[in-house]
C-alpha positions, 0 to 999 in steps of 0.5 A: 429485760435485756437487749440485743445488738439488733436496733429495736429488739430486746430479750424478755426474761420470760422468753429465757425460760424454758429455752435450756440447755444451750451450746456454748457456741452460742448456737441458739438463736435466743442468743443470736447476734449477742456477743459472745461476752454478753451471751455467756453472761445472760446465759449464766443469769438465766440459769442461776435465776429463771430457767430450769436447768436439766439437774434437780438435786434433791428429792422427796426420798432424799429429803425424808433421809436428811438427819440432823447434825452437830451444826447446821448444813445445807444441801441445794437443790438448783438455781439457788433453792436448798434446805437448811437442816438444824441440830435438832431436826428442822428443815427449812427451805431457803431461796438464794438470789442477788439484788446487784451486788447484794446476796439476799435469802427468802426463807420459803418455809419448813418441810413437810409443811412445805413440800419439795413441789411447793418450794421450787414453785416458790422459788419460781415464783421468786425469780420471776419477782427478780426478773421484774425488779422485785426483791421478795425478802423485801417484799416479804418482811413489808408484808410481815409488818404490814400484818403486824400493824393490822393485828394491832388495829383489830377491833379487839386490839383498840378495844383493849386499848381504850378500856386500858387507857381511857379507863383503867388508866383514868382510874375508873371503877373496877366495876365499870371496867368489869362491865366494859370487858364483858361487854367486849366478850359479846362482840369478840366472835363477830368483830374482835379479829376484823380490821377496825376500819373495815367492820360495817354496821351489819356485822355489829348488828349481828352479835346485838341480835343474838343478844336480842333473840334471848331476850337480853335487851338491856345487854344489847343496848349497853353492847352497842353503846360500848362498841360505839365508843371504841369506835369514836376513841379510833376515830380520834386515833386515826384508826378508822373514819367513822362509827358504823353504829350510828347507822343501827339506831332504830335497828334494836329493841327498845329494852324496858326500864328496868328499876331494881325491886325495893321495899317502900313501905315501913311495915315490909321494911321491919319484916326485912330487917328483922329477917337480916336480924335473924340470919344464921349464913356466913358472918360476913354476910350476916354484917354486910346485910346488917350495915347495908340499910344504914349506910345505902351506898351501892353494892360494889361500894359495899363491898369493896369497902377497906378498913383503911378507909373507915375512921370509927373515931371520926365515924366517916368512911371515906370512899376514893373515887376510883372506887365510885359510879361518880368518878368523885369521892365520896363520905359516908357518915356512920352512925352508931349503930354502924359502928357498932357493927364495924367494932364487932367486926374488927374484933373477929377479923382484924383491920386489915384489908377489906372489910367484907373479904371474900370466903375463898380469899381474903385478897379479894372482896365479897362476891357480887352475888352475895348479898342477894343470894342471902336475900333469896334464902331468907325467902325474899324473890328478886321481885321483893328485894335486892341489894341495890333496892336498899338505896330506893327504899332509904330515898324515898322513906328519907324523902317522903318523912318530909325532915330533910333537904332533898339536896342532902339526900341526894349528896347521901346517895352520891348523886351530888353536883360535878363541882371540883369543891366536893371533892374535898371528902366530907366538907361538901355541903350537907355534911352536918345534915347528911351527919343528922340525917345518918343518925335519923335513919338509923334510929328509925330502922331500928324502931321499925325493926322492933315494931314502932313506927316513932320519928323524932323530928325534934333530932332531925331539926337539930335540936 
């Protein structure tokens, strides 16, 4: 805004568009009763900056027929707008302006992209932010940020970072955090791009719903705990302020519980152990089934079992924590049959690396689905036997035999206490039970095996 010598009146930038050209006796009556100096002055602003002047250099034929050069040129077009052309061809539009004493440009954007209509309305557009005390590079550059700062606080974005920070970091297993991204792929179309602090309740609900609607319950369930906690980790973070899946509890199906099929009955168990005897698939597979039911770890323990890990002298194996559902380390005592197993394995393969690598790379363990698939081509259905089973099936024969403490068959299976002191591998309590017990188990597999039905309680008593 810009005052004239006349007592209350002032001149609005606005009112200097449009109002060119002038004479430069300053005969229009914009300008009537400025000085001469002032008038002069004005004029020069509202023409480098607001108005549209007679001239406009360039044109879309013009345009087109600019070819690049050894170095980069310019060519204007008017009141401070021109196309800046780079050896290798690009054109890009650029606004040029002052802020007081300070030249600044505006980069507009690349022709054709942005055509020569769109640029002189962005650079319009631009003078009319200047005329009102605006800088639109700053403006610009704020914005840039401004989006910069919310890609990094997209769900998605803080998702990522809780499952490196609060998982991967922490050294959690590497099946959980397997799990942990799968359970972000299911909410990625919904959520992933959307501001965190903006989702509400109804677009997670969503993705769980589809979930739902293939029958896959127990994943929606999971899904949904999943994004609770992502939510729950920004909100410690400031990044939102709240958990909006707090609201969905009663919104999803309850699933069933699921238990993994497990053979609990000795004569069923010697049919299994007999076929794993048998088994003519991959050799690595025939020994992972073999060694299985003696040992009854889950099967992503198994499995990413290393020989670095195993002492057959000592006969442990020494599970690290980052390796276990616990997040606590784990022994296993091995009885002689197991390391028997394990010496025939070494003889073929080596002690290097993982004990049961996968087929296709020896630098990555077995597949999840291994074992189960030999399972199922031995002719046994997911309703009869799976991997993971096997623990059930040496709970509750361990349990129901009535020799060992309740407390060392749970230490066995992992699910022992939280105290610090376990963390110590094999001088928890238990270990020279759990060590008999090992043994025990083994002999009794196979005695079923072979087709008896013998348990020798005077070696379970220690005797």
């Amino acid at each position: 805004m810009f005052f004239s010598e006349q007592p209350n009146k002032c001149i609005k930038a606005a009112e200097i568009q449009g109002n060119w050209p002038l004479d430069r006796a300053g005969s229009s009556r914009l300008f009537s009763g400025v000085p001469h100096i002032f008038a002069g002055l004005l004029r020069a602003f509202a023409k480098t900056t607001l108005g549209k002047g007679p001239h406009m250099s360039l044109t879309e034929t013009r345009l087109r027929a600019l070819k690049p050069k050894d170095k980069p040129y310019k060519v204007a077009d008017d009141r401070g707008l021109y196309i800046e052309v780079s050896p290798s061809g690009g054109k890009l539009w650029r606004f040029r302006y002052r802020i007081g004493p300070v030249e600044k440009k505006l980069s507009i954007g690349l022709y054709p992209e942005i055509n020569l209509k769109q640029a002189r309305q962005a650079a319009y557009e631009a003078r009319v932010k200047i005329a009102s005390g605006g800088d639109p590079a700053m403006e610009k550059r704020k914005q840039k940020i401004r989006s910069e700062f919310l890609s990094a606080q997209t769900f998605e974005a803080v998702a990522r970072e809780y499952i490196d920070e609060m998982m991967v970091q922490n050294g959690r297993a590497d099946a959980t955090i397997i799990k942990a991204n799968f359970f972000l792929d299911q909410l990625m179309d919904a959520i992933g791009s959307r501001p965190i602090d903006e989702i509400e309740p109804f677009e997670v609900l969503a993705p769980l719903k589809r979930l739902e609607a293939k029958g896959k319950h127990e994943t929606a369930k999971k899904t949904r705990s999943f994004a609770s906690r992502v939510f729950r980790y920004a909100v410690a973070t400031t990044r939102c302020k709240g958990d909006p899946t707090t609201m969905l509890r009663g919104a999803l199906i309850t699933p069933k519980a699921k238990h993994y099929a497990a053979i609990l009955e000795p004569k069923e168990l010697g049919g299994l152990l007999r076929a794993i005897q048998d088994y003519t698939g991959n050799f690595l597979t025939r020994y992972a089934l073999l060694i299985a039911p003696h040992v009854f770890v889950r099967p992503g323990e198994l499995r990413h079992a290393e020989w670095k890990e195993v002492d057959l002298d000592e006969g442990v194996w020494r599970i690290p924590a980052g390796k276990m559902k616990s997040r606590r380390p784990h022994a296993v005592p091995l009885s002689k049959q197991v390391i028997g197993y394990l010496k025939e394995l070494a003889e073929m393969v080596g002690t290097e690396g993982y004990v049961f690598p996968s087929a296709r790379a020896s630098i990555r363990p077995m597949s999840e689905n291994t074992l189960n698939a030999a399972f199922r081509r031995m002719g046994f259905t997911k309703d009869e036997v799976t991997a993971h089973g096997l623990r059930a099936t040496a709970s509750t024969m361990l349990n129901e035999s009535g020799l060992w403490n309740p407390d060392a068959i749970e230490r066995g299976l992992a699910h022992g206490d939280s105290n610090a002191v376990r963390g110590v591998y094999h001088r928890g309590k238990h270990w020279e039970e759990r060590v008999r017990m090992a043994q025990w188990w083994s002999d009794y597999l196979d005695t079923i095996r072979d087709g008896g039905k013998v348990i020798n309680v005077a070696f379970a008593k220690g005797a």
